[in-house]
PAFI-92962 format. One record per residue (C-alpha): residue number from 1; residue in one letter; x, y, z. Coordinates in steps of 0.25 Angstrom, whole numbers, plus 5000, padded with zeros to 4 digits. Layout:
residues N
num->NUM	residuo->A	east->X	north->Y	up->Z
...
This chain:
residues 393
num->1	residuo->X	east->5661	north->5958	up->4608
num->2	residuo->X	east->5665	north->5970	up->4616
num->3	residuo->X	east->5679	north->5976	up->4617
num->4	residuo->X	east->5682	north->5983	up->4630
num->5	residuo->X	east->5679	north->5978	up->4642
num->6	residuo->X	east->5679	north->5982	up->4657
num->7	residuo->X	east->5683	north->5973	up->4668
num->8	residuo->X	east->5679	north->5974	up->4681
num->9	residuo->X	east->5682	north->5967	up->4694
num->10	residuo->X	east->5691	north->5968	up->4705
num->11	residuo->X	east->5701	north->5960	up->4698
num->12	residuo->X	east->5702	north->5963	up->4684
num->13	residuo->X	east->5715	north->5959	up->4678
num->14	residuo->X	east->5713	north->5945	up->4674
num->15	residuo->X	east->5701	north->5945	up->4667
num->16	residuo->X	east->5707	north->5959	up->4660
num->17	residuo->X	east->5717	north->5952	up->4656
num->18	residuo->X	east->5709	north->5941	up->4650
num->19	residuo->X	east->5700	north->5951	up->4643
num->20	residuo->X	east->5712	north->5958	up->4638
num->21	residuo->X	east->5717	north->5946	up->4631
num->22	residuo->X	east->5704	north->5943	up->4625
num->23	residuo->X	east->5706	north->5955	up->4618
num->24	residuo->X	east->5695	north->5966	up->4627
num->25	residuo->X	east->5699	north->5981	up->4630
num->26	residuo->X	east->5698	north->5978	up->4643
num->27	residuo->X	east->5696	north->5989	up->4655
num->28	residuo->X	east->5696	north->5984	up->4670
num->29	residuo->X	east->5690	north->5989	up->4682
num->30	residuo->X	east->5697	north->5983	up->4695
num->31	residuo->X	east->5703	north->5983	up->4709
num->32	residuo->X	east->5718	north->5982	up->4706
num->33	residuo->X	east->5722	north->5988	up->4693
num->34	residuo->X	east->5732	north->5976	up->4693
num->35	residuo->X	east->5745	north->5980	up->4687
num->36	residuo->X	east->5744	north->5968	up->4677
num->37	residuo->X	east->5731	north->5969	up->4667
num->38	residuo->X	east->5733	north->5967	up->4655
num->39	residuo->X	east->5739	north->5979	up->4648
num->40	residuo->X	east->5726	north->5982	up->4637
num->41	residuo->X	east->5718	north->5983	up->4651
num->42	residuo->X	east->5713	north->5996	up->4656
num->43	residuo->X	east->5714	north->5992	up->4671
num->44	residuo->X	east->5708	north->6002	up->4681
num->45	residuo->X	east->5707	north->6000	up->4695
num->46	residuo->X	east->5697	north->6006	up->4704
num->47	residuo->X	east->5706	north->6008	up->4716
num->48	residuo->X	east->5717	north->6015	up->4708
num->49	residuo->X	east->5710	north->6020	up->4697
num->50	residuo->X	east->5694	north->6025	up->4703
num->51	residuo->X	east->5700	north->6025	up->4716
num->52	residuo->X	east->5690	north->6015	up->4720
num->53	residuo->X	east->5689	north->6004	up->4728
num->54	residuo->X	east->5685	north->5991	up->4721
num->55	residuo->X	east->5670	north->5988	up->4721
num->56	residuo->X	east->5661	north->5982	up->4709
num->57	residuo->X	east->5654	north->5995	up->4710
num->58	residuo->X	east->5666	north->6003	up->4709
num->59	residuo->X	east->5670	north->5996	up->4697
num->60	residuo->X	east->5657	north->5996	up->4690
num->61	residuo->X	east->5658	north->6013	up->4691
num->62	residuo->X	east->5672	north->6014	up->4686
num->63	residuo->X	east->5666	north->6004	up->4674
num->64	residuo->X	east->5659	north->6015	up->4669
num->65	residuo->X	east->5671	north->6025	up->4666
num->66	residuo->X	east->5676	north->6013	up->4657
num->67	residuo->X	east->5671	north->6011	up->4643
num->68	residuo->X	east->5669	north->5997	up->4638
num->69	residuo->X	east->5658	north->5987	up->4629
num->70	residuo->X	east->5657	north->5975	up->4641
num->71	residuo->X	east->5660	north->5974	up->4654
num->72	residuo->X	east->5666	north->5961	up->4665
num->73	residuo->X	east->5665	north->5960	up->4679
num->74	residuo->X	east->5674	north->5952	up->4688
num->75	residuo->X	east->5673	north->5950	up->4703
num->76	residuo->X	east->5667	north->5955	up->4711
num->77	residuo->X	east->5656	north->5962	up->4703
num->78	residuo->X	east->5649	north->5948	up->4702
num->79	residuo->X	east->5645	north->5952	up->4715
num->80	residuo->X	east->5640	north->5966	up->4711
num->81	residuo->X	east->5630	north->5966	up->4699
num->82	residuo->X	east->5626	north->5981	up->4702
num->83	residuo->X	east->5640	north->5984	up->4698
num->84	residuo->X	east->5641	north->5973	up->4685
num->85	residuo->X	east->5628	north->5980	up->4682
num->86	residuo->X	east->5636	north->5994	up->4681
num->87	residuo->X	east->5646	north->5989	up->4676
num->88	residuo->X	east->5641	north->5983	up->4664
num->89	residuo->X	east->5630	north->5995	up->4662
num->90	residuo->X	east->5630	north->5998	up->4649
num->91	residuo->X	east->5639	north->5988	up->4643
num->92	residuo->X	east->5640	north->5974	up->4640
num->93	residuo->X	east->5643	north->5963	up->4653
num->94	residuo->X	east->5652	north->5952	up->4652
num->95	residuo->X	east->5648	north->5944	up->4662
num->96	residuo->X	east->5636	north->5940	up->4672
num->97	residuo->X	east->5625	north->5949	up->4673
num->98	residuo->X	east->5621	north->5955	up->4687
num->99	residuo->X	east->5608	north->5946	up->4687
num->100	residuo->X	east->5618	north->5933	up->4686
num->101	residuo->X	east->5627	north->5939	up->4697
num->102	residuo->X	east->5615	north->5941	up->4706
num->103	residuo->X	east->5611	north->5928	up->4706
num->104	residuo->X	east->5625	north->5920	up->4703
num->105	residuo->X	east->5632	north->5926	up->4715
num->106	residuo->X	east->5620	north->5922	up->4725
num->107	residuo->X	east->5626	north->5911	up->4732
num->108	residuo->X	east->5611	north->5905	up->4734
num->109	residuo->X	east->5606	north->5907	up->4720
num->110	residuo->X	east->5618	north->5900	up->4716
num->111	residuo->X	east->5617	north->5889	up->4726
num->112	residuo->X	east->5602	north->5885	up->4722
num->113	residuo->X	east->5605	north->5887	up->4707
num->114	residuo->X	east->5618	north->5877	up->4707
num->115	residuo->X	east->5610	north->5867	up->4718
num->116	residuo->X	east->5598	north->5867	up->4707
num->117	residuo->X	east->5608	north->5862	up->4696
num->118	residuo->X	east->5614	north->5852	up->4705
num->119	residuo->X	east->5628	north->5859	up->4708
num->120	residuo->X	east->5634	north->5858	up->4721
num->121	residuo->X	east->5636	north->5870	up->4729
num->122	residuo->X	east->5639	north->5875	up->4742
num->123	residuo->X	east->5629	north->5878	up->4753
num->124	residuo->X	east->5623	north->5890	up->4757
num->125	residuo->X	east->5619	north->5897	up->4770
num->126	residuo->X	east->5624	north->5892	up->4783
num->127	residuo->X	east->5620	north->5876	up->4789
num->128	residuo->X	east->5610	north->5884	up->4797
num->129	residuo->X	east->5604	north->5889	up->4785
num->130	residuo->X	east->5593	north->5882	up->4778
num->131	residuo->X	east->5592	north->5890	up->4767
num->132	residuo->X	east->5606	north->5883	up->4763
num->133	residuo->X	east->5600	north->5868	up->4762
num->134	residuo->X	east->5587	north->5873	up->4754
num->135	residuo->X	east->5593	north->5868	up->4742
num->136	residuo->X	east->5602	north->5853	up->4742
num->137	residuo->X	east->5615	north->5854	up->4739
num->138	residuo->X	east->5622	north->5840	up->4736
num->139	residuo->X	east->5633	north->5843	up->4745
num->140	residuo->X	east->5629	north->5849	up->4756
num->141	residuo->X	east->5619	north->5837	up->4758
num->142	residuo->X	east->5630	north->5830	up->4760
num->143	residuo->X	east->5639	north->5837	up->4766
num->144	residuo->X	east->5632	north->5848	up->4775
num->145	residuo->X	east->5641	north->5859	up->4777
num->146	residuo->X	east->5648	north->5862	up->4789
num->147	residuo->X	east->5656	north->5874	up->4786
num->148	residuo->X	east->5651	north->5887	up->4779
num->149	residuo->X	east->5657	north->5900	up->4773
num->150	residuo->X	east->5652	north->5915	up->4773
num->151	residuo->X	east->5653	north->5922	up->4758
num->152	residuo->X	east->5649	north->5935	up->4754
num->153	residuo->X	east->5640	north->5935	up->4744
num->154	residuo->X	east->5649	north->5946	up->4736
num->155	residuo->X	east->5661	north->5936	up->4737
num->156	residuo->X	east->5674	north->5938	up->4729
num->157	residuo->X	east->5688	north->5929	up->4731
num->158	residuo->X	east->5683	north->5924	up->4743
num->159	residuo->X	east->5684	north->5936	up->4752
num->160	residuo->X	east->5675	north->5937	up->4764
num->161	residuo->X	east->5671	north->5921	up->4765
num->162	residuo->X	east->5672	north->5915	up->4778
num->163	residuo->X	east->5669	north->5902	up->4787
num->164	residuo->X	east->5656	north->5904	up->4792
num->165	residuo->X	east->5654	north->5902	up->4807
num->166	residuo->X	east->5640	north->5894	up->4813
num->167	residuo->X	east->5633	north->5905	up->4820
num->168	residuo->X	east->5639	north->5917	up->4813
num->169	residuo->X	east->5630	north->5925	up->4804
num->170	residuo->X	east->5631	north->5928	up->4788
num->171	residuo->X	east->5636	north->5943	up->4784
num->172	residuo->X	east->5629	north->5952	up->4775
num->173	residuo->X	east->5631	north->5949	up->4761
num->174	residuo->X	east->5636	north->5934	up->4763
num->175	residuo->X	east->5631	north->5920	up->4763
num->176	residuo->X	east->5634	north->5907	up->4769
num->177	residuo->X	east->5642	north->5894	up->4761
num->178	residuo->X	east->5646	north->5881	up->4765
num->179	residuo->X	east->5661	north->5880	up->4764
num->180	residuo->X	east->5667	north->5867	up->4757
num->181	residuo->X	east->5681	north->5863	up->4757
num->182	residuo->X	east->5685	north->5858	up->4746
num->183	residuo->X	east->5693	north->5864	up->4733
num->184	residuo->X	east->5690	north->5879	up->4730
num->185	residuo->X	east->5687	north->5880	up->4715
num->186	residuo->X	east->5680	north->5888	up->4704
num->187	residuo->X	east->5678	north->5886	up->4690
num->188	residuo->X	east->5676	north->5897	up->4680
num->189	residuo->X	east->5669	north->5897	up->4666
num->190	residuo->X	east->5663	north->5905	up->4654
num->191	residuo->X	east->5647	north->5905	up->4653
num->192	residuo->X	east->5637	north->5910	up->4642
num->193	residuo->X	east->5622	north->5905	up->4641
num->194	residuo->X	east->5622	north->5896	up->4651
num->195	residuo->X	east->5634	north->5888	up->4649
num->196	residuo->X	east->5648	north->5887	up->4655
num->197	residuo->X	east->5662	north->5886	up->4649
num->198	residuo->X	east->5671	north->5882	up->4661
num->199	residuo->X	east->5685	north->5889	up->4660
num->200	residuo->X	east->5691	north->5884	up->4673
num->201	residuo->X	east->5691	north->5877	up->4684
num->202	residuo->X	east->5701	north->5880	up->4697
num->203	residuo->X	east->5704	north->5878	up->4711
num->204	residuo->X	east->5703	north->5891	up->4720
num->205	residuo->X	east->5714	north->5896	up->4730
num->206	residuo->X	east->5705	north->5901	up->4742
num->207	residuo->X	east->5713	north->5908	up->4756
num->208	residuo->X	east->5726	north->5903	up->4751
num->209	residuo->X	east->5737	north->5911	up->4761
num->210	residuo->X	east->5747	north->5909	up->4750
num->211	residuo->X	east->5740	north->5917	up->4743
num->212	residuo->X	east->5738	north->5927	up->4753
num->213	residuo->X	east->5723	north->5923	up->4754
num->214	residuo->X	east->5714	north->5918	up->4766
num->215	residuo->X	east->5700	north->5912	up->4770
num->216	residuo->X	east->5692	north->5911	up->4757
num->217	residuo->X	east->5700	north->5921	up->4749
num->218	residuo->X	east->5703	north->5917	up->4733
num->219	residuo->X	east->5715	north->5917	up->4730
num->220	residuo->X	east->5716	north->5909	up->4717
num->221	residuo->X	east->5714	north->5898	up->4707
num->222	residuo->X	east->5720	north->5886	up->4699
num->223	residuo->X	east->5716	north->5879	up->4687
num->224	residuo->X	east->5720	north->5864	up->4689
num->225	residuo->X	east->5722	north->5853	up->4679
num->226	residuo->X	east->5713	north->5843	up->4676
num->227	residuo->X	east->5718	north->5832	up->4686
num->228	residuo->X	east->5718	north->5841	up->4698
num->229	residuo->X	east->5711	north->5835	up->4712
num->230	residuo->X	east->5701	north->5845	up->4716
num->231	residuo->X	east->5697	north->5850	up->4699
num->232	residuo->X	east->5696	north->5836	up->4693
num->233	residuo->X	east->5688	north->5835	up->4679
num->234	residuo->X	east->5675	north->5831	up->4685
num->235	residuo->X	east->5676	north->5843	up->4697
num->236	residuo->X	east->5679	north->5852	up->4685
num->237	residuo->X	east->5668	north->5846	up->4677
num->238	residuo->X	east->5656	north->5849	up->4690
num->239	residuo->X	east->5663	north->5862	up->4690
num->240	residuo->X	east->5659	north->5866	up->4675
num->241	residuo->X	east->5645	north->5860	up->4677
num->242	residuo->X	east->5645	north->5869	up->4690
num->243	residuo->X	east->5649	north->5880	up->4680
num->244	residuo->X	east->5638	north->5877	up->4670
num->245	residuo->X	east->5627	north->5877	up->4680
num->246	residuo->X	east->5630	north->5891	up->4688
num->247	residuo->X	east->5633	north->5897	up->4671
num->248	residuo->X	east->5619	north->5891	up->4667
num->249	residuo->X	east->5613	north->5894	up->4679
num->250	residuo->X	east->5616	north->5909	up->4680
num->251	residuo->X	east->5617	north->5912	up->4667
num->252	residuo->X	east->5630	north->5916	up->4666
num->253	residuo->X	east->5640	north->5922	up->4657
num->254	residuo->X	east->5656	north->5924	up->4655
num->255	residuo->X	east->5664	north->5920	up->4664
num->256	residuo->X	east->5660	north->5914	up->4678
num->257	residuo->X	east->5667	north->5906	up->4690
num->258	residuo->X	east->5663	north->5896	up->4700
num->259	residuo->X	east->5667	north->5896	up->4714
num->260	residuo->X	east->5666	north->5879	up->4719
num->261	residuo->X	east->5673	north->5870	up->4729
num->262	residuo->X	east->5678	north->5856	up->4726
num->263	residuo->X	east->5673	north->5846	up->4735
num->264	residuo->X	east->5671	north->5830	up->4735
num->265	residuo->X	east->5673	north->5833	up->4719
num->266	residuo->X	east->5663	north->5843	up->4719
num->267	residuo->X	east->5660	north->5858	up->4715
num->268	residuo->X	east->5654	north->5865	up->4726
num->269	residuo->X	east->5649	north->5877	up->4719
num->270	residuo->X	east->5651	north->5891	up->4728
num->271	residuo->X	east->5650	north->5903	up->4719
num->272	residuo->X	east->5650	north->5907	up->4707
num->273	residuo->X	east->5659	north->5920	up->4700
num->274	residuo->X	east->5651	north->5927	up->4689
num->275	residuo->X	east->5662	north->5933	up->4683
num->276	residuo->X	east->5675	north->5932	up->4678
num->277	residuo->X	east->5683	north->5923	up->4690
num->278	residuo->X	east->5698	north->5923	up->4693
num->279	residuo->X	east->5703	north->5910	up->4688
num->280	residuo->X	east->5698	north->5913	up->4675
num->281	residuo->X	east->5712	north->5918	up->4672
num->282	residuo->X	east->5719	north->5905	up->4676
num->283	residuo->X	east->5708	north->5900	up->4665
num->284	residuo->X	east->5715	north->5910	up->4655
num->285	residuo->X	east->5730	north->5907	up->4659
num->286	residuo->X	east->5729	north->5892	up->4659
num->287	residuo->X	east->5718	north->5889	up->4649
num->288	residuo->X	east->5720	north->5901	up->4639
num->289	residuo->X	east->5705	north->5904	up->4639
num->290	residuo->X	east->5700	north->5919	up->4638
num->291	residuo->X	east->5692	north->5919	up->4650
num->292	residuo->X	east->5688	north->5935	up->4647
num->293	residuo->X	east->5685	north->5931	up->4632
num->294	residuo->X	east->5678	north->5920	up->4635
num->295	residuo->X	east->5669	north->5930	up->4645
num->296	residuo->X	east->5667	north->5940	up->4634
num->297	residuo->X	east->5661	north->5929	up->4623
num->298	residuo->X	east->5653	north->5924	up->4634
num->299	residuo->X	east->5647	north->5935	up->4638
num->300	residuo->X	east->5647	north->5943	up->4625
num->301	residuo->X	east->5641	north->5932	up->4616
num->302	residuo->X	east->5639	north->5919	up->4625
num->303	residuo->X	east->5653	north->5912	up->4619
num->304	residuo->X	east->5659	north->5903	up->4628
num->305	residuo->X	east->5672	north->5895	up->4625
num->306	residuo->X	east->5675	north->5882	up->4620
num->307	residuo->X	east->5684	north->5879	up->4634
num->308	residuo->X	east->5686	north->5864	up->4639
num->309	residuo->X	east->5690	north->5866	up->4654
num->310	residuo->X	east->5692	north->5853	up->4655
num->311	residuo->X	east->5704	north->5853	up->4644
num->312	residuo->X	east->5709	north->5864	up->4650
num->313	residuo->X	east->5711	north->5857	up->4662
num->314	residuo->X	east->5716	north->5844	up->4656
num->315	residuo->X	east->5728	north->5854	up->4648
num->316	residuo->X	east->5732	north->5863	up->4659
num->317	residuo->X	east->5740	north->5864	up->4671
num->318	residuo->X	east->5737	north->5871	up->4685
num->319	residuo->X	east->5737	north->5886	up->4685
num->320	residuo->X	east->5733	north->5895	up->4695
num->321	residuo->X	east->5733	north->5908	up->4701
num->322	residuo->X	east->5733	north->5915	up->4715
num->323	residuo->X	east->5728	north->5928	up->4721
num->324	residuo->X	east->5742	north->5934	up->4729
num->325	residuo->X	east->5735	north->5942	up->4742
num->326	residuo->X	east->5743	north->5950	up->4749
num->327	residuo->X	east->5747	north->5947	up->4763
num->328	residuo->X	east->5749	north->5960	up->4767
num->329	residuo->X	east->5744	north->5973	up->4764
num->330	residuo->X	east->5755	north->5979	up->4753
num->331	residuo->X	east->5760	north->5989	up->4741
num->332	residuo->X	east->5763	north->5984	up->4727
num->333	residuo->X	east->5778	north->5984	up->4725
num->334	residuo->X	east->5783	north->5981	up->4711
num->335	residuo->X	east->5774	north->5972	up->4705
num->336	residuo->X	east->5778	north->5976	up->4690
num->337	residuo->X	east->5785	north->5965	up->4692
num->338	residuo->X	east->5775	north->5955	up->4693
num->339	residuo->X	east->5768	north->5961	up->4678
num->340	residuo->X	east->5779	north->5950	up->4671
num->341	residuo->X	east->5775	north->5938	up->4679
num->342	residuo->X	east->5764	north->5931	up->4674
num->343	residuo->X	east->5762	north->5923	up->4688
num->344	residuo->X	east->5758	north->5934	up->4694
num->345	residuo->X	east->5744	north->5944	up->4690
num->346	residuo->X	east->5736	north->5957	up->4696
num->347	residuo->X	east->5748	north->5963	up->4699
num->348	residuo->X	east->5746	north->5974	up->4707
num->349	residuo->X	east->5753	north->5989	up->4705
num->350	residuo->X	east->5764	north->5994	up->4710
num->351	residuo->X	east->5760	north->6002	up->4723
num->352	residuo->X	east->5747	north->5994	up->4725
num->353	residuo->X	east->5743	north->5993	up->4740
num->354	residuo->X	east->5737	north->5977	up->4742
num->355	residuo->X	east->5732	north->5974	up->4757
num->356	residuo->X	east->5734	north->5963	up->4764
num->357	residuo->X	east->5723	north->5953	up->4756
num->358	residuo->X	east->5723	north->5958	up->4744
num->359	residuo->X	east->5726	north->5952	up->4731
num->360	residuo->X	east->5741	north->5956	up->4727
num->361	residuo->X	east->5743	north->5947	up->4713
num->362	residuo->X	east->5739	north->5933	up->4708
num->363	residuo->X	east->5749	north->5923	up->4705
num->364	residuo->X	east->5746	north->5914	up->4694
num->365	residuo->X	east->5754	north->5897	up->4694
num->366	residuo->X	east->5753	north->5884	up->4687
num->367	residuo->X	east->5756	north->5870	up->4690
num->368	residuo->X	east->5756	north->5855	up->4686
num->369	residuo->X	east->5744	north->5856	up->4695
num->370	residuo->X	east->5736	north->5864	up->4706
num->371	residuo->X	east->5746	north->5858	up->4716
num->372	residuo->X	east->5759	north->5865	up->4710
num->373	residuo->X	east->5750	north->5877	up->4705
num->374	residuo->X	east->5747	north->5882	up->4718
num->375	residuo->X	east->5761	north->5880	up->4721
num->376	residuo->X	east->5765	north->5888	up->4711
num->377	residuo->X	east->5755	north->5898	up->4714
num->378	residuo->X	east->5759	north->5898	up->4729
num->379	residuo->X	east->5773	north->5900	up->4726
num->380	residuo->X	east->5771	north->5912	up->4716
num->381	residuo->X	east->5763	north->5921	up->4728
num->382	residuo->X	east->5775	north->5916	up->4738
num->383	residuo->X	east->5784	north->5923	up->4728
num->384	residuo->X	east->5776	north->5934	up->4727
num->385	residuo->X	east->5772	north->5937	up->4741
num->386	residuo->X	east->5786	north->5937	up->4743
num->387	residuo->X	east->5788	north->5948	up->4732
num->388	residuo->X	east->5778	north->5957	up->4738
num->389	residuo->X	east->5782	north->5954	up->4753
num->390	residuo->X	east->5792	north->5966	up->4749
num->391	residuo->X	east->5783	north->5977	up->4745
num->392	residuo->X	east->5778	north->5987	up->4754
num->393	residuo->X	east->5764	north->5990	up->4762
């Protein structure tokens, strides 16, 4: 298998790390060049480094300058497959290939193939649009939609989705989906010739102003225990058929995530993440799976894992972690500190200037359940917006 590896997304630090401790020369291309990978990792950052703005293109040409046998995206270049094609030129790819993406992050495609095989998903189009009713959906037949969201169709972390208004039209470059209210959730897994290992199931923290977060943004997730309200066994158990559907379906390999909402005990499947997803390190810290190895065997030689999600659940307790955003735009004060502290990660450098709404850290908390988790998790960003209310702008 191959030995040295580049890493590219905008947020590279977690998945470094994961890749470092599975024992990869690891070099990572990203937005933050965060103070805290892991010390074998050559980390670069494209502002700082190329003087570059982050873009998957951006970070598929500085690629080229590094020297390495395999290659792994993260988000967003799921939604780029020009730039994973340039990235992995030459080299081997860990990970989907651009055909899959392509057809995977079409929101349509994906409905009809998921409605084919049964799966509950979320309507598309607007409830003028008959186009949205030309296939059943279980349901929507029962319950019409009334309420609707615009998305674009290059989504990431929930930026740019909003309500959508009767009567206004759709932007270039997004599409119409019935909004459901129920639990935010996703689950992520490990797939190889058409089968799926599920490595996780969590809830998701959407617009949480605790967090610093609004509207649809994505601030976070938490893995819950096997007697939680909204994850039970048997929603667990629809969520890894929903896992083995969309892996068989699209043929995928590595590591994947779904997007889904909870309601009446249901998965409502919305999207789905190609690549390596964000509470796949909560996967690492609570379960001790090597979520970047298992990518590696997967793709490399179509290994998977002898994991039991369900144990897993049975044995652990809650853990979670939360995206801090900053509240207001400011300068990185002393944030060596913070290095120590294994509660807090992506730490930014000394000197760094954060605007208002972008990420600052991610806090990370555990609990007897999700109740005392996310309290937990609440009360570490109130300590740290406090520590950070003293620096500078």
């Amino acid at each position: 298998m191959p030995a040295r590896v580049l890493i590219a997304g905008i947020s590279t630090r977690a998945a470094a790390d994961s890749a470092a401790r599975a024992g990869f020369d690891v070099t990572a291309i990203d937005a933050f060049g965060d103070l805290d990978q892991h010390p074998s990792v050559r980390g670069l950052s494209l502002p700082r480094d190329f003087g570059l703005r982050f873009t998957a293109r951006a970070a598929a040409r500085a690629s080229r300058n590094v020297e390495c046998d395999a290659v792994a995206y993260l988000s967003s270049l799921e939604n780029h497959p020009g730039a994973v094609a340039a990235l992995a030129a030459g080299r081997a790819l860990w990970g989907n290939a651009p055909d899959v993406l392509r057809r995977v992050r079409d929101p349509r495609a994906l409905a009809s193939a998921l409605r084919r095989r049964g799966v509950t998903v979320a309507e598309l189009g607007g409830p003028d649009d008959a186009s949205s009713r030309s296939l059943p959906n279980p349901r929507s037949s029962r319950n019409p939609p009334t309420e609707w969201l615009v998305k674009p169709l290059k989504s990431g972390g929930g930026q740019g989705i909003r309500r959508w208004v009767r009567g206004d039209g759709v932007p270039r470059g997004c599409y119409v989906q019935e909004f459901i209210d129920g639990t935010p959730a996703s689950i992520v897994f490990v797939a190889a010739s058409g089968r799926a290992i599920p490595l996780g199931v969590s809830r998701q923290f959407m617009g949480e102003s605790v967090f610093g977060a609004s509207g649809f943004r994505y601030c976070g997730n938490m893995l819950v225990s096997t007697g939680d309200a909204q994850l039970g066994d048997e929603v667990v158990g629809r969520a890894c058929e929903l896992a083995g559907h969309v892996a068989d379906e699209f043929h995928l390999v590595g590591v994947n995530g779904i997007d889904f909402i909870v309601c009446e005990g249901v998965p409502c499947a919305l999207e789905v993440n190609p690549r390596w997803s964000s509470s796949m390190e909560l996967v690492e810290r609570a379960y001790g799976v090597s979520v970047f190895g298992a990518h590696a065997a997967a793709c490399a030689s179509g290994g998977l894992p002898p994991f039991d999600v369900t144990e897993a659940r049975r044995r652990g307790r809650a853990s979670g972690k939360a995206v801090v955003f900053a509240r207001t735009d400011l300068i990185a004060g002393d944030t060596q500190s913070w290095l120590g502290d294994s509660s807090v990660r992506d730490v930014p450098p000394p000197g760094e200037r954060i605007s208002a709404g972008d990420p600052v850290c991610t806090v990370f908390a555990e609990g007897v359940d999700g109740a005392s988790c996310h309290t937990a998790l609440v009360r570490r960003a109130e300590r740290l917006y406090e520590e950070i209310a003293a620096w500078s702008t």
